[in-house]
C-alpha positions as semicolon CSV with decimal commas, in nm:
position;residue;x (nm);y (nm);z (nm)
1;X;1,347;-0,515;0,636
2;X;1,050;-0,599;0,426
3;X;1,109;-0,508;0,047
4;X;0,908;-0,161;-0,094
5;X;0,827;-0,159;-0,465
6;X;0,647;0,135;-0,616
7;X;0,403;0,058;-0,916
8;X;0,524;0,321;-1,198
9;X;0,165;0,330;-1,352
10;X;0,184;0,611;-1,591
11;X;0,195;0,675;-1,992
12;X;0,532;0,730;-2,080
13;X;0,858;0,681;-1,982
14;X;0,884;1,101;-1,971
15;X;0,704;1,059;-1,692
16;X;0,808;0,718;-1,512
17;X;1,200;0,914;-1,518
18;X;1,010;1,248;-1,332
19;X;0,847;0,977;-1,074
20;X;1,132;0,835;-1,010
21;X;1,316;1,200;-0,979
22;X;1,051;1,282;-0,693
23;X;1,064;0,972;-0,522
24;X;1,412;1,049;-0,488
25;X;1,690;0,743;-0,400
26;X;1,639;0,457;-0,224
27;X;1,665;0,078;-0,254
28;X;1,260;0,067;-0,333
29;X;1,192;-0,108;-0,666
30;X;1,008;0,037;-0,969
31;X;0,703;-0,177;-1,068
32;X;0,713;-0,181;-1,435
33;X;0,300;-0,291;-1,540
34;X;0,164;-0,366;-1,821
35;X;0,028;-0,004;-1,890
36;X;0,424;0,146;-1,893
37;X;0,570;-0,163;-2,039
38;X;0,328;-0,120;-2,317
39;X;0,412;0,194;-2,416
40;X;0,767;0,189;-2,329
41;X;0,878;-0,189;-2,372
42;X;1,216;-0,267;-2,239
43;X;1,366;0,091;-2,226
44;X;1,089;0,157;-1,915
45;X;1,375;-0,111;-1,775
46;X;1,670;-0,005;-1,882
47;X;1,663;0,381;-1,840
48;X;1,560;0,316;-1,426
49;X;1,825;0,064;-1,404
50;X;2,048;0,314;-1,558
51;X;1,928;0,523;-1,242
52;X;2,045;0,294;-0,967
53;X;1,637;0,197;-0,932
54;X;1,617;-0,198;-0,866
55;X;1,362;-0,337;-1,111
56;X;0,987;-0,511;-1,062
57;X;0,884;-0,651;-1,434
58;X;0,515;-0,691;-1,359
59;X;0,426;-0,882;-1,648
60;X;0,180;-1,188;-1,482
61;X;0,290;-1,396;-1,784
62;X;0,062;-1,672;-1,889
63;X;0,103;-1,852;-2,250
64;X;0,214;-2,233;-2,324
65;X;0,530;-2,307;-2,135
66;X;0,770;-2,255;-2,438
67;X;0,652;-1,894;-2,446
68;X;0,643;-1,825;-2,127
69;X;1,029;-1,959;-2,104
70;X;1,124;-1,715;-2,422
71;X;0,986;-1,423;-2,263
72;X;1,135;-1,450;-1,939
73;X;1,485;-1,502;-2,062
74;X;1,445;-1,177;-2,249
75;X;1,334;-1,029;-1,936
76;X;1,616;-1,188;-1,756
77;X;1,893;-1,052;-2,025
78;X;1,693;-0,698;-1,947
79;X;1,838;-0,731;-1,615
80;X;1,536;-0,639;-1,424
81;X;1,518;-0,780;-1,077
82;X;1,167;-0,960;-1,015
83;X;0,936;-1,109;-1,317
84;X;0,557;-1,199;-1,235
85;X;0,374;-1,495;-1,423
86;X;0,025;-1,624;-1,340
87;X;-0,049;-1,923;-1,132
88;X;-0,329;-2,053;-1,393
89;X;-0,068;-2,129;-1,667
90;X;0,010;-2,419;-1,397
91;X;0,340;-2,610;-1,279
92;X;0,504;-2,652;-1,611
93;X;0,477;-2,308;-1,748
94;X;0,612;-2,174;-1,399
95;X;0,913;-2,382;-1,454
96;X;0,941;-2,280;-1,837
97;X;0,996;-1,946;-1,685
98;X;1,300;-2,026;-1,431
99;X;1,440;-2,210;-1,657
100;X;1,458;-1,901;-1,931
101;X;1,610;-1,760;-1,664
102;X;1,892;-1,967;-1,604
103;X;1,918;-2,051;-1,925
104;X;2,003;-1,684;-1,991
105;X;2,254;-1,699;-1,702
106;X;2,004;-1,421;-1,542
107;X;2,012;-1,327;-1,131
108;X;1,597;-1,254;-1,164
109;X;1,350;-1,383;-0,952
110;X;0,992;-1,550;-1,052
111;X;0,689;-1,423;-0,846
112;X;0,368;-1,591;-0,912
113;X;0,050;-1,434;-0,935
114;X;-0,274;-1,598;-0,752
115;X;-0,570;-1,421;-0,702
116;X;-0,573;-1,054;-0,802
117;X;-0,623;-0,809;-0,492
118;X;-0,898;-0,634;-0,749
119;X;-1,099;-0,971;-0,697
120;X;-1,270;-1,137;-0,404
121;X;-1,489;-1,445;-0,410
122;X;-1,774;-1,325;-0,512
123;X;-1,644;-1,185;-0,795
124;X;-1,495;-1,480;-0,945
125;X;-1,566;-1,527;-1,311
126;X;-1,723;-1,870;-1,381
127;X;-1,572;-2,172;-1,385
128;X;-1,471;-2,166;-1,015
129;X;-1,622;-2,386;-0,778
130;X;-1,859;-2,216;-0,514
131;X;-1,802;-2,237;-0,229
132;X;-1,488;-2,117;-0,346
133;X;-1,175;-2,195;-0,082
134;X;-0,982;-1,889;-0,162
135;X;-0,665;-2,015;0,108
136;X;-0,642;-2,344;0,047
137;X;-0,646;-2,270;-0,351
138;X;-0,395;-2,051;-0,269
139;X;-0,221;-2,267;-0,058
140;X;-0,184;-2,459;-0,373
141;X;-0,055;-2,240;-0,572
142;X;0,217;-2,126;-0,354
143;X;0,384;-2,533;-0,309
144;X;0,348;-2,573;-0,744
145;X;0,525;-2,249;-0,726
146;X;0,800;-2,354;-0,507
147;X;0,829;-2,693;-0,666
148;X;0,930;-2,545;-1,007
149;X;1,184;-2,309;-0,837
150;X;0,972;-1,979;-0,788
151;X;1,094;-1,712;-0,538
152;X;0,746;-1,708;-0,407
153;X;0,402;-1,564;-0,439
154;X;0,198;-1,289;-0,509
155;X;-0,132;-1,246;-0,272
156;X;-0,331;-1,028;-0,048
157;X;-0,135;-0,963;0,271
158;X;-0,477;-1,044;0,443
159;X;-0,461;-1,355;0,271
160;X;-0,121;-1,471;0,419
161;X;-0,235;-1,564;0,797
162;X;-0,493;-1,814;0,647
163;X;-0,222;-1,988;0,331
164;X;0,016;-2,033;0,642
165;X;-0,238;-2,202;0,829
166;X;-0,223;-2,465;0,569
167;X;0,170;-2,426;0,416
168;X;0,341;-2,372;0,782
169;X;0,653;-2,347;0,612
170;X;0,869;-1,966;0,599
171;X;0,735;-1,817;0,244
172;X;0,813;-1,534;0,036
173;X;0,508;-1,331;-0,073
174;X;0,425;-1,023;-0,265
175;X;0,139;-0,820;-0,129
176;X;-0,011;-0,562;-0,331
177;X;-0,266;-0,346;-0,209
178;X;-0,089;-0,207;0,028
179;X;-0,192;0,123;0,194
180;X;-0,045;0,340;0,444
181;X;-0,293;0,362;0,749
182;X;-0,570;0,591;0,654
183;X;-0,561;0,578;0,330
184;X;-0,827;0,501;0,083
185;X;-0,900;0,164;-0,059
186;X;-0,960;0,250;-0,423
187;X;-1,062;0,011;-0,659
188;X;-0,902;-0,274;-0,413
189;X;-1,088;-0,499;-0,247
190;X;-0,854;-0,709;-0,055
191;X;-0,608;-0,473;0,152
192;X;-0,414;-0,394;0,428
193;X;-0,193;-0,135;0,560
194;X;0,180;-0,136;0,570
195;X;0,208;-0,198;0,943
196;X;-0,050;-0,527;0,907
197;X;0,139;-0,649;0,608
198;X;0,466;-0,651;0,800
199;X;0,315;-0,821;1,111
200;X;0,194;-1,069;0,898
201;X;0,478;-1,149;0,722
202;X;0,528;-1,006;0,378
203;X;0,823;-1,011;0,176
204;X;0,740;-0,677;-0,020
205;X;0,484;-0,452;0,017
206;X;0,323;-0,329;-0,325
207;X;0,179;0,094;-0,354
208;X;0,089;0,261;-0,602
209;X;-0,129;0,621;-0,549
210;X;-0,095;0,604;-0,208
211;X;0,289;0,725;-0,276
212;X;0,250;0,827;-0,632
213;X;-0,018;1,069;-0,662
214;X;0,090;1,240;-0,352
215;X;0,188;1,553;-0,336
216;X;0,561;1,490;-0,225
217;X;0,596;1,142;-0,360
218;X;0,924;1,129;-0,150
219;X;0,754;1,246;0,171
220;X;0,532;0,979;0,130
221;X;0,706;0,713;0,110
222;X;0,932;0,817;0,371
223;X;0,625;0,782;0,567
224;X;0,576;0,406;0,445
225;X;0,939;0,325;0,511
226;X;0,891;0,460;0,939
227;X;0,544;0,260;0,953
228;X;0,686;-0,023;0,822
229;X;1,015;-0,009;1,041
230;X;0,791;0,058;1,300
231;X;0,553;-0,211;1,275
232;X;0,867;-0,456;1,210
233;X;1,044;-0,335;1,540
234;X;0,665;-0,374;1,733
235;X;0,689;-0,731;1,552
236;X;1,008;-0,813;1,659
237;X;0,966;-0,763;2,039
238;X;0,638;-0,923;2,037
239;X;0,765;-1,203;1,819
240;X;0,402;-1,191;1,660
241;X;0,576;-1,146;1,282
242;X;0,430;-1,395;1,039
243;X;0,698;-1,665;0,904
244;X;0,808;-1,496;0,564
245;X;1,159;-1,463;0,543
246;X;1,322;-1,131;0,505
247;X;1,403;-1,018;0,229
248;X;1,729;-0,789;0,229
């Protein structure tokens, strides 16, 4: 089965421990962002690992190399499961941070971001050549990843059907905005719902208010869980699933 993480956006750890009450248990990941990590640091990670909740440090580091490879050994010695950095800090700084991680004897995996889901083409700050080729950049990004020992990527799941087209081979990705069907896009701009992100391949589906601000948080993500069993079994038989590898 394709991986779940939930994004634990709030303002305290008070109220990441009650989220993670009403989600309830489950082998979904907490996704620890800048906004809790920032007010909680490294206790947001340790009190849900305390809690049996696998960990999602969503930290899209991006500094020299040497800094990079500092933090994520700390995040590594944390214990928390998955650790973001950002594409743009380029081959060497992804390594810096797998290397941290070994070199703190840690089990974590590296995830790096591309383009944020927040951001299409058009809205590209400057400095990025028009016509910009958003798959083939992307495309990139995802064999420098793998070449300095990344897990995989983070991207749009509507984004994965055209970086296969150019990197055929089986990928891991990250796909945040994720919704499940009907839902509303928010301030995404780049999405898809849980059943299109597991036909098309992803390795773990990213939501945040869709589950969160719910009114049983543990409803609704039993609700993502079916669709995306359901779209995986519909995959399955039709053998139309994309060529990311599960995840277990």
């Amino acid at each position: 089965m394709t991986r779940i993480a939930i994004a634990f956006d709030v303002q305290t750890l008070d109220e990441a421990l009650v989220l993670d009450r009403r989600l309830g248990e489950g082998p979904e990941y907490a996704k620890i962002g800048l906004q809790l990590f920032t007010a909680a640091g490294p206790e947001a990670v340790r009190a849900l690992k305390e809690r049996g909740r696998r960990t999602f440090l969503d930290l899209k580091l991006h500094d020299i190399p040497n800094t990079v490879k500092g933090a994520a050994a700390e995040a590594a010695r944390l214990g928390t499961d998955l650790l973001t950095v950002h594409a743009a800090g380029g081959e060497a700084m992804v390594r810096a941070a797998v290397d941290g991680i070994r070199g703190a004897h840690g089990a974590t995996e590296v995830v790096v971001v591309t383009l944020l889901t927040s951001l299409d083409p058009a809205a590209l700050p400057p400095g990025f050549a028009k016509p910009f080729d958003l798959h083939h950049v992307q495309a990139q990004w995802l064999a420098m990843s793998e070449r300095a020992g990344a897990k995989g990527i983070v991207c749009s799941a509507s984004d994965l059907a055209g970086i296969r087209k150019l990197h055929a081979e089986p990928f891991f990705a990250v796909t945040p905005g994720i919704r499940p069907a009907g839902v509303a896009a928010d301030d995404q701009k780049r999405i898809a719902t849980v059943a299109e992100a597991v036909r098309l391949g992803a390795g773990m589906l990213v939501l945040g208010r869709a589950v969160t601000a719910a009114v049983n948080p543990a409803a609704a993500l039993e609700a993502v869980r079916r669709e995306a069993r359901q779209a995986a079994g519909s995959a399955k038989h039709s053998g139309t699933r994309g060529a990311s590898p599960s995840a277990g």
